[in-house]
C-alpha positions as CSV (number, residue, x, y, z in Angstrom):
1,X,-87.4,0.8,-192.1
2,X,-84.6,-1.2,-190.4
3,X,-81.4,-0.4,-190.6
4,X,-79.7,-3.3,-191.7
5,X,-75.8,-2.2,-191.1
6,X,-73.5,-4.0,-188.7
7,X,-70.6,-3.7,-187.0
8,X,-67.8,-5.7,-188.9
9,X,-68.1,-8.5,-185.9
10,X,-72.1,-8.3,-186.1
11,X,-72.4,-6.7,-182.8
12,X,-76.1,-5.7,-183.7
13,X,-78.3,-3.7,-186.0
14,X,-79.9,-0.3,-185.1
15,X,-84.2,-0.5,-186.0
16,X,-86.3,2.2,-186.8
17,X,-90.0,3.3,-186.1
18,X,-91.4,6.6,-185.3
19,X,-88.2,8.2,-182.8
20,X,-87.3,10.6,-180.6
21,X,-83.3,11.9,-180.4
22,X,-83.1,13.4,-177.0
23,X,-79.8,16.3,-177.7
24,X,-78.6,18.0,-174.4
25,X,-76.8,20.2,-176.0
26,X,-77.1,22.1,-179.3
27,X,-75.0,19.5,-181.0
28,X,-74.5,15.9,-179.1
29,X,-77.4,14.8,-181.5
30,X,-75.6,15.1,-184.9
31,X,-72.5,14.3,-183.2
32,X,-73.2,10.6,-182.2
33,X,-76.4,9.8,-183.6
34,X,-76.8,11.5,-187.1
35,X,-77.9,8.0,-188.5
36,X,-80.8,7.7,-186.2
37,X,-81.9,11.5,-187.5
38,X,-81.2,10.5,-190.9
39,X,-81.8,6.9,-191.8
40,X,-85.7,6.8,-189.7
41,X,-88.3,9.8,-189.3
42,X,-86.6,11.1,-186.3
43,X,-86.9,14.3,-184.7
44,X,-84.5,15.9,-182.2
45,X,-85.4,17.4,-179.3
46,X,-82.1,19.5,-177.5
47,X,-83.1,19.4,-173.8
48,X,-80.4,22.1,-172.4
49,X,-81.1,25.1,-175.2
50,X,-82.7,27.8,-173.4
51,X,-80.4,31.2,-172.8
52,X,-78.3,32.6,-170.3
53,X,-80.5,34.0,-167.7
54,X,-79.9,37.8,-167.1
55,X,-76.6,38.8,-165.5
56,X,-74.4,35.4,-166.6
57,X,-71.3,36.6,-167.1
58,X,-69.0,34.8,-169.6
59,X,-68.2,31.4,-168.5
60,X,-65.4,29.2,-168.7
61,X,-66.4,27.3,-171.7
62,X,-67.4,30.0,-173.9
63,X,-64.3,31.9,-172.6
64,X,-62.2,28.6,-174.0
65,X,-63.8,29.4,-177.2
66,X,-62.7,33.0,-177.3
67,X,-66.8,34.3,-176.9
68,X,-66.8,37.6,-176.0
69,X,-70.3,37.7,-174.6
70,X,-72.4,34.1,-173.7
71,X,-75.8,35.4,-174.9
72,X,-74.5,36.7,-178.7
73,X,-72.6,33.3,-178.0
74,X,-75.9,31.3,-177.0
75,X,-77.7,33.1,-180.1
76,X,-74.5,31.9,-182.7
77,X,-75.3,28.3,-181.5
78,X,-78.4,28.3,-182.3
79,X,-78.2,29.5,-185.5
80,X,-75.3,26.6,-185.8
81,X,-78.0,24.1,-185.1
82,X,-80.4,25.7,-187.5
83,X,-77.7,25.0,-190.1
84,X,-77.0,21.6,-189.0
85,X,-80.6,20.3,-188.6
86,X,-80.9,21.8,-192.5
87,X,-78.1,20.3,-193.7
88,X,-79.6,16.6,-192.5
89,X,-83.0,17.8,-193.0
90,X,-84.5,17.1,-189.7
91,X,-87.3,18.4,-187.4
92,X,-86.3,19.9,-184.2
93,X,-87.6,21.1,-180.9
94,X,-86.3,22.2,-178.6
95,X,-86.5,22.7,-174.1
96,X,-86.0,26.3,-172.9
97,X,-83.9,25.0,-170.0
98,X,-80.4,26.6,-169.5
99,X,-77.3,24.2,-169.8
100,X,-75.0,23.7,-167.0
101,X,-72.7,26.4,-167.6
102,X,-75.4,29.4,-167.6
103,X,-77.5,27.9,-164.7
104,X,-78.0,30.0,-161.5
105,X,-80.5,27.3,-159.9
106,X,-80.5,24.1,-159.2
107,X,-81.8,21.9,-162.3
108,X,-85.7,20.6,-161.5
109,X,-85.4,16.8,-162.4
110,X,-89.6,16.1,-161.8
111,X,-90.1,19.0,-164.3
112,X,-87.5,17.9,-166.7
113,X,-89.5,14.0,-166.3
114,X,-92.6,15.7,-167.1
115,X,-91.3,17.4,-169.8
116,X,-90.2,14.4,-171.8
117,X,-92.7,12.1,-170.5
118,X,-94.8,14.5,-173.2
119,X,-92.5,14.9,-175.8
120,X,-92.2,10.5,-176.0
121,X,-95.9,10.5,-176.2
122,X,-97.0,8.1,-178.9
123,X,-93.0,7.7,-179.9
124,X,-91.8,4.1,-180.0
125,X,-88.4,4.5,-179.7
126,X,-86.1,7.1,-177.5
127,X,-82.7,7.7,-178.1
128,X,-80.7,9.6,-175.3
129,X,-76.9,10.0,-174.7
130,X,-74.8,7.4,-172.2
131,X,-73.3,9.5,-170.3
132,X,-69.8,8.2,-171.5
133,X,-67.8,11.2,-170.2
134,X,-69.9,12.1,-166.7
135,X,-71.3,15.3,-168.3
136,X,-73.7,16.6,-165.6
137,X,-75.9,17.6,-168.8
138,X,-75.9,14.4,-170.5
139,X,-76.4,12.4,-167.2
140,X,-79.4,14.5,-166.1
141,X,-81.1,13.6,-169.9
142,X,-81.0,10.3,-169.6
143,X,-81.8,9.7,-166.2
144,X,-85.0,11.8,-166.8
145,X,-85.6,10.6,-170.3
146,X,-85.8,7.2,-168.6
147,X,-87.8,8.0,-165.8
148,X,-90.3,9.4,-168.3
149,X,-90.6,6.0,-170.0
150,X,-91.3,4.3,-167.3
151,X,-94.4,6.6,-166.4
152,X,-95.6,6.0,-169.3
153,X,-98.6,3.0,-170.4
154,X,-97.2,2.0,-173.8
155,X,-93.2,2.3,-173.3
156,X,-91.6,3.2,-176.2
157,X,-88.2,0.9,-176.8
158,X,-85.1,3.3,-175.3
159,X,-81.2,3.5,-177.0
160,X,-78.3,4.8,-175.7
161,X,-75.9,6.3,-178.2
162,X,-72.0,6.7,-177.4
163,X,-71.6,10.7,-176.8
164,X,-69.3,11.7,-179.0
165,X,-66.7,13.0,-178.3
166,X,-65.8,11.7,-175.2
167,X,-66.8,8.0,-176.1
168,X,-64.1,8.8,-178.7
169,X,-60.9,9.2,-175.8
170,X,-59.0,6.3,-177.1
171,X,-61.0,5.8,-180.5
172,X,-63.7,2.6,-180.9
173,X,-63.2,-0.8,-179.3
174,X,-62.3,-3.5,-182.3
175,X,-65.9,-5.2,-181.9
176,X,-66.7,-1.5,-183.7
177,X,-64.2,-1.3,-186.4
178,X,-62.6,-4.6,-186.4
179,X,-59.2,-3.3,-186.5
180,X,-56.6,-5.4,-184.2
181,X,-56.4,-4.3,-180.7
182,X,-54.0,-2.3,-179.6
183,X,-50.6,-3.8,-177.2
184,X,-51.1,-2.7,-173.7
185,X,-54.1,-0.6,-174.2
186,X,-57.8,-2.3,-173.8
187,X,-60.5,-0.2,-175.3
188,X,-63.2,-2.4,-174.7
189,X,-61.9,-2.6,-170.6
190,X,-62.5,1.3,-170.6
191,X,-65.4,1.4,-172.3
192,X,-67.1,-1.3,-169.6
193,X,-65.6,0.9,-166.9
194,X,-66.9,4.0,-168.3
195,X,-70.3,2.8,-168.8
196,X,-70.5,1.2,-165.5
197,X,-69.2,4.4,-164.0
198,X,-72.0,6.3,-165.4
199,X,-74.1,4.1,-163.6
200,X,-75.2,1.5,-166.1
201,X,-75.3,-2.3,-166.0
202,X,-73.8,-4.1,-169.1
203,X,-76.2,-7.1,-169.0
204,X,-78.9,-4.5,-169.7
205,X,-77.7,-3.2,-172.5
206,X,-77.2,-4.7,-176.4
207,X,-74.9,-3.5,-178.6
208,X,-75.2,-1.4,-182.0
209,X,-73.1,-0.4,-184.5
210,X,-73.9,1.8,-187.7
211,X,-71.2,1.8,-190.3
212,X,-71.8,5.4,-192.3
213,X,-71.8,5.1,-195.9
214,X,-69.0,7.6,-198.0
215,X,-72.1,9.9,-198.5
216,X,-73.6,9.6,-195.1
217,X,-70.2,10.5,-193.7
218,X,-70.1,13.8,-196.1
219,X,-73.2,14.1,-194.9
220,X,-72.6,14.6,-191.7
221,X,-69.2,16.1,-191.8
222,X,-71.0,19.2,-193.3
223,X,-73.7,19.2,-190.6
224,X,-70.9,18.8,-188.0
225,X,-69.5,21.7,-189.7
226,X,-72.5,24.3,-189.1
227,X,-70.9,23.9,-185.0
228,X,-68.0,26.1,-186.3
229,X,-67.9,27.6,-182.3
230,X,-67.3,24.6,-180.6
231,X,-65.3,22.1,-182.4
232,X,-61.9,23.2,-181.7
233,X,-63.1,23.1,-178.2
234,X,-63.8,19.3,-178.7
235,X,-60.9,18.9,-180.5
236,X,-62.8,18.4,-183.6
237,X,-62.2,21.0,-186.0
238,X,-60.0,18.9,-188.5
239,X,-62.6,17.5,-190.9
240,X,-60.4,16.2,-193.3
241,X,-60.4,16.7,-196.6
242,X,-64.4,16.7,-198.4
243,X,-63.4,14.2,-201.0
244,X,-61.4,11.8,-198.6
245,X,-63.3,8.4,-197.6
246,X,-60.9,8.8,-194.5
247,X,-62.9,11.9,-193.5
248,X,-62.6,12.8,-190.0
249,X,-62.0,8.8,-188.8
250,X,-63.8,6.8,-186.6
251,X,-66.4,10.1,-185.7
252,X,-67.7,10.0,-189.2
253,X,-67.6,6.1,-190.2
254,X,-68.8,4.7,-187.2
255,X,-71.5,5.4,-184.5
256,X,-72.0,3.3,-181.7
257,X,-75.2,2.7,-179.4
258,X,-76.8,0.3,-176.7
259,X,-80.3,-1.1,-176.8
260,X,-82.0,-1.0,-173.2
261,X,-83.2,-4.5,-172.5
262,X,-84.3,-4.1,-169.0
């Protein structure tokens, strides 16, 4: 059923149908689009959760969050996840491909393509991160979530949601949460750069806004939780306070997405 939430200027409403999340990671998912997994029948599928081959040695990321070892680490996050995708009570599925960071080869874009073009099989609507941030992850999900789509007969209707939480650098333009802008700072002129940085045209793409209710953003503060290893990492540990409405700010109240129209 549609979702019939605005932004506070009416920048657009989010729809629903039978939808695909695509996740790169074990977390971007809840993270920036936990409305889309919970409002609709959505299932997430993480692309990038398959483990450290044999022989990675700890890498810089896990090292930054004081892992001692990046398969037990691999094996905590997925148990995160678990906890996550039960606290929102989604389906899952997930790729066996290895993220960035625990890679030995170079990633195989055509199989990733034909991986998705059968996960979006009989879907009508794909939702895949922007790219906002340049994540080589991220990037290489929606490029090959789109390239899947167009391979296939009956194209289901593709969003991009703002990956969070790099979209998040200097907080949500004011056409998000109507708040005056800010003297010598332009959101909205970095947010245009940024997307058009990551390769995307702004005429192609439609703005959406989803405004959490104070028990969606609960909600998902206690799914956002479950990622206890990586959230000081992304500077995201401080939740708040469980019975605050000003939990965690603009993460939990808003989320932000872009229709494809071309």
């Amino acid at each position: 059923m549609p979702c019939s939430c605005t932004g506070p200027n009416g920048a657009g409403t989010l729809s629903g149908g039978l939808m695909i999340v695509l996740s790169a990671h074990l977390d971007d998912a809840v993270l920036s689009a936990a409305t889309a997994l919970t409002r609709y029948r959505a299932t997430a599928v993480t692309v990038f959760s398959g483990p450290p081959p044999d022989g990675v040695a700890l890498t810089s990321w896990d090292r930054v969050t004081r892992a001692e070892s990046s398969h037990d680490r691999f094996r905590e996050r997925l148990a995160e996840d678990d906890r996550a995708m039960s606290v929102l009570g989604c389906r899952t599925r997930r790729l066996d491909l290895p993220e960035a960071q625990y890679r030995t080869t170079e990633l195989d874009f055509d199989d990733l393509v034909a991986r998705l073009r059968r996960e979006f099989e009989g879907e009508s609507e794909v939702w895949a991160p922007a790219g906002i941030g340049g994540h080589p992850d991220h990037l290489a999900t929606r490029d090959a979530a789109l390239a899947a789509v167009r391979e296939l007969p009956e194209r289901p209707e593709v969003t991009l949601y703002a990956d969070v939480p790099h979209a998040l650098r200097y907080g949500w333009p004011s056409w998000v949460d109507g708040r005056e802008p800010r003297p010598y700072l332009s959101i909205d002129a970095w947010l245009d750069w940024e997307l058009a940085e990551r390769g995307l045209d702004a005429a192609d793409l439609k703005p959406q806004v989803a405004e959490l209710s104070p028990a969606e953003r609960l909600l998902k503060a206690d799914a956002v939780r479950a990622y206890r290893s990586q959230l000081p990492a992304l500077s995201l540990e401080d939740l708040g306070d469980r019975d605050s409405d000003e939990l965690w700010g603009p993460a939990l109240k808003y989320e932000v997405a872009w229709r494809l129209l071309a």
